[in-house]
Every structure is written in C-alpha cells, then in structure tokens.
C-alpha positions in Angstrom: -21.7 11.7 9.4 -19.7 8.4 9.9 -17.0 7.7 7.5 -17.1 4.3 5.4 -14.1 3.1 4.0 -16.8 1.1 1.1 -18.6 4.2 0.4 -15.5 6.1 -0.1 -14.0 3.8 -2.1 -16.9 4.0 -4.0 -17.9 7.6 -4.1 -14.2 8.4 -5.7 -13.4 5.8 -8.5 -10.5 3.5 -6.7 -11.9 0.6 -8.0 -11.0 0.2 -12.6 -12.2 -2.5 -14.0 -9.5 -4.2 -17.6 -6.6 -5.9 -17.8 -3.9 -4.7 -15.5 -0.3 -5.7 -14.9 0.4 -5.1 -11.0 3.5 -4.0 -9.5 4.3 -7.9 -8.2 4.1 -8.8 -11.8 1.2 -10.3 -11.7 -2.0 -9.6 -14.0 -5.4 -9.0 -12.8 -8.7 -7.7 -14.4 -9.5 -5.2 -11.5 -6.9 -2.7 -10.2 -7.4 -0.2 -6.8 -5.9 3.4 -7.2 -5.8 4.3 -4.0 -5.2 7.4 -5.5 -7.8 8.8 -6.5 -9.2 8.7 -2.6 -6.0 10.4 -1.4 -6.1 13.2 -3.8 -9.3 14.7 -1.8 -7.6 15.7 2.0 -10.8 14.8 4.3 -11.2 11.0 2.8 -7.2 11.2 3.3 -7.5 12.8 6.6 -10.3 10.1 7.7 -9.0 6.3 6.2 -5.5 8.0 8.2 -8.1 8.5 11.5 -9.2 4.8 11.3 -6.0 3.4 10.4 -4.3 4.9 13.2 -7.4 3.5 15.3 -6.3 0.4 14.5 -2.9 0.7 16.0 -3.6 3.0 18.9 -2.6 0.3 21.7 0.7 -0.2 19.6 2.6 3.2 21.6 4.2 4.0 17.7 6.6 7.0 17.5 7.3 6.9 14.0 5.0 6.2 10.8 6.8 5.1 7.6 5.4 4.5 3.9 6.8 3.0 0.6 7.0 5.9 -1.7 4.7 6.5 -3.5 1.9 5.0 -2.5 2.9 4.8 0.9 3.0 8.2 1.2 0.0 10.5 2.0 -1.8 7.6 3.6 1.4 6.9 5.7 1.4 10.8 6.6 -2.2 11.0 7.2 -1.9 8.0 9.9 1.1 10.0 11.7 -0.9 13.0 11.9 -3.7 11.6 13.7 -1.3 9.6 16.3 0.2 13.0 16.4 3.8 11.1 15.8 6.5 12.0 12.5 6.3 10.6 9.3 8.6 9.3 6.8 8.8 7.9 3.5 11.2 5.3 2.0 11.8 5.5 -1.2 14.4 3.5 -3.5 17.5 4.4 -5.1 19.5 2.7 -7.4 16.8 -0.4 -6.8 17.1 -0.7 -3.1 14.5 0.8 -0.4 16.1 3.7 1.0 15.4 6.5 3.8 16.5 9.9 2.3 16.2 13.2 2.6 17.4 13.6 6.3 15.4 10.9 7.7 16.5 8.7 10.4 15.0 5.9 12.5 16.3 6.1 16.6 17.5 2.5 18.4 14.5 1.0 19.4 12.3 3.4 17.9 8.5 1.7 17.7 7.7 2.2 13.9 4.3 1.5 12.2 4.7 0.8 7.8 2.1 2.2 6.5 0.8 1.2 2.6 -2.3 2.1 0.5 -2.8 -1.4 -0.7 -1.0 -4.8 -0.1 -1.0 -7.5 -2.3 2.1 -9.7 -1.7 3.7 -7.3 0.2 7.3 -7.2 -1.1 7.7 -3.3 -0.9 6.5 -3.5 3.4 8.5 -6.1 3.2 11.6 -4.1 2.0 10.5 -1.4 4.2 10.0 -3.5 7.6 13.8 -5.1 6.7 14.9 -1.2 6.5 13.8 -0.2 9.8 15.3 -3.0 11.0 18.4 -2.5 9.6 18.7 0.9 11.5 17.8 0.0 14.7 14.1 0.5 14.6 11.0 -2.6 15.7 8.7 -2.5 13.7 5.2 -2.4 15.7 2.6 -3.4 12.9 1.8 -2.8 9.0 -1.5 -1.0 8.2 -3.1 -0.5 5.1 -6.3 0.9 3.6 -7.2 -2.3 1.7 -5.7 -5.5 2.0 -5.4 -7.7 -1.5 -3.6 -10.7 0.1 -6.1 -13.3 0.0 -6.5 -13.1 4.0 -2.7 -15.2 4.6 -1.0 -12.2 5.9 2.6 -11.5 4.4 4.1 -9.8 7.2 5.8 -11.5 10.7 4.3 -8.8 12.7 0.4 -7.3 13.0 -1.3 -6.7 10.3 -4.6 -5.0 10.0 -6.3 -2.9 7.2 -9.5 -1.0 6.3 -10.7 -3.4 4.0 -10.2 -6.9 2.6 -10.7 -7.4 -0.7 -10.7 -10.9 -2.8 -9.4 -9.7 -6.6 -8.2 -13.0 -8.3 -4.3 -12.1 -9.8 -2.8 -14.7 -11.7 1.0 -15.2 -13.1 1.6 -13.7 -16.3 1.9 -17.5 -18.1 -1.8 -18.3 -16.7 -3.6 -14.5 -17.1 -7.0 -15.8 -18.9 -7.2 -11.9 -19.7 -3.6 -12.6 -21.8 -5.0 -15.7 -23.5 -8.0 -13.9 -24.7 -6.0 -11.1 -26.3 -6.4 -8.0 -24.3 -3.9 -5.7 -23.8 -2.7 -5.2 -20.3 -2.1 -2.2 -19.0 0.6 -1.0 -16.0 -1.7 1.0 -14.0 0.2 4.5 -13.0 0.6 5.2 -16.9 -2.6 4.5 -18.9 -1.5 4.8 -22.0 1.3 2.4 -21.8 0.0 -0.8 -23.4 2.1 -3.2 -21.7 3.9 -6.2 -24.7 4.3 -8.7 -21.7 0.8 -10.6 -22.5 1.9 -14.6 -23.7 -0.5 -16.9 -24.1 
C-alpha cells in the first residue's frame, strides 16, 4: 500500500481545530501537531522515506533538525539517505549543536523541520551550519505553512502545503471575539496575550 502524506495526516489527529498562539507569535484557529504522526514509527519511518526522496539528487551527508520538532522527522530522513543525524537545540536562547555534535568544512547538510511557517528556527539553524563550516543543501519539511513565498535562500521542498490563515496578535478576529488562545505543546495553558 502506497503511503499518503493527506491520509496520514488525517488518519492520526495532526490537524486541531481553536484558537492557537503559534511559536512566531502569531494566532491562528487551526494548529498541526506533527506529533501526533511521529509518535507511531512506520508513518515516521515513511514521511522520512519521501522526504528524503525529495532531496536524493542533493549528495547530503548530514541531516539536521530544530529540537524538538525537528527531531524524529529530521532522524527519520537521515536514516533513509543512510547519512547521520543531528539535532540543534538552543541554550541560553541561541540555536546550538550539543551533545558531541559537529558539522565538517564543507560538509553538504539538509535542515530538516516538521512544519514551517515563517521559518525563523531553519533559519537559525541554516545560520548555524554555516557558522561551522557546513552548506547547507536544502530545507525539507513535512508540511509547509508559508503561504507558498518560500523563507529560506536555498531549496525548499515539503510533503504538503497547506494555506492556514495566521494573523498578528493585534488583528486575531479569534482574540476580538473573546476566545482564549491556547499555546499548543501545553493545552492547559490558557494563554492572557488575547487584546482586542
């Protein structure tokens, strides 16, 4: 049986449908959990199989993901290029590698995310590699949230593009109407931002 990125997306709840305040700081009524696809190991093993598809061409030696999201997907894609993984992660505010990690001179690296939106943490990740020495080869993600104007200076190519409006907190109809956004990771947290 073929694998669908739409069907699997489906079939395992990414999708939540409220009032959400997104890592970028912007608001949205629809949030993707990328999540909730990666916690079963075959859809993790597959979107990895077809993003590394995507990038086959590219000769990458390295795959690297924001933490946390980033992570599994990122490791998933390495696997099936049958290259190393890493995972950047930040300390003290700033996108770091840890842990023993390390990026060669010239090394061809390919950022890996679960979804992009404005891209400010591949950003922070491609300007890493950089820094050590690394070229970055292309971003890949499972679904792509930027409104088809791609963020990034190098290839980019995802799974799936998806149109969810966002808006800035100061023009969130969701905020004027009086629902309480939540910051999606933590449900619970009932987020005091909302102005009208």
């Amino acid at each position: 049986m073929d694998w669908n990125v739409e069907e699997a997306i489906r079939r395992t709840g990414v999708l939540s449908e409220g009032h959400f305040l997104l890592s970028s700081g912007r608001h949205s009524g629809q949030y993707m959990q990328c999540a909730r696809l990666l916690q079963y190991p075959r859809e993790a093993e597959q979107a990895g199989r077809a993003l590394a598809g995507l990038f086959r061409e590219e000769r990458v030696e390295a795959v690297i993901g924001p933490a946390l999201g980033g992570v599994i997907i990122a490791h998933e894609t390495a696997r099936s290029l049958g290259v190393r993984c890493l995972f950047a992660e930040r300390k003290d505010g700033v996108m770091q590698l840890r842990r023993g990690f390390s990026i060669g001179e010239g090394e061809r690296v390919l950022v890996i995310e679960d979804v992009v939106t404005t891209g400010g943490s591949v950003r922070e990740v491609i300007d890493l590699v950089e820094s050590l020495g690394g070229r970055v080869v292309g971003v890949g993600s499972i679904v792509d949230r930027s409104g088809g104007v791609s963020p990034f200076a190098v290839p980019y190519r995802s799974l799936l593009r998806l149109d969810i409006k966002s808006y800035a907190p100061g023009e969130c109809p969701l905020c004027r109407a009086g629902i309480p956004a939540e910051k999606p990771g933590s449900r619970e947290e009932l987020v005091n931002r909302c102005r009208g």
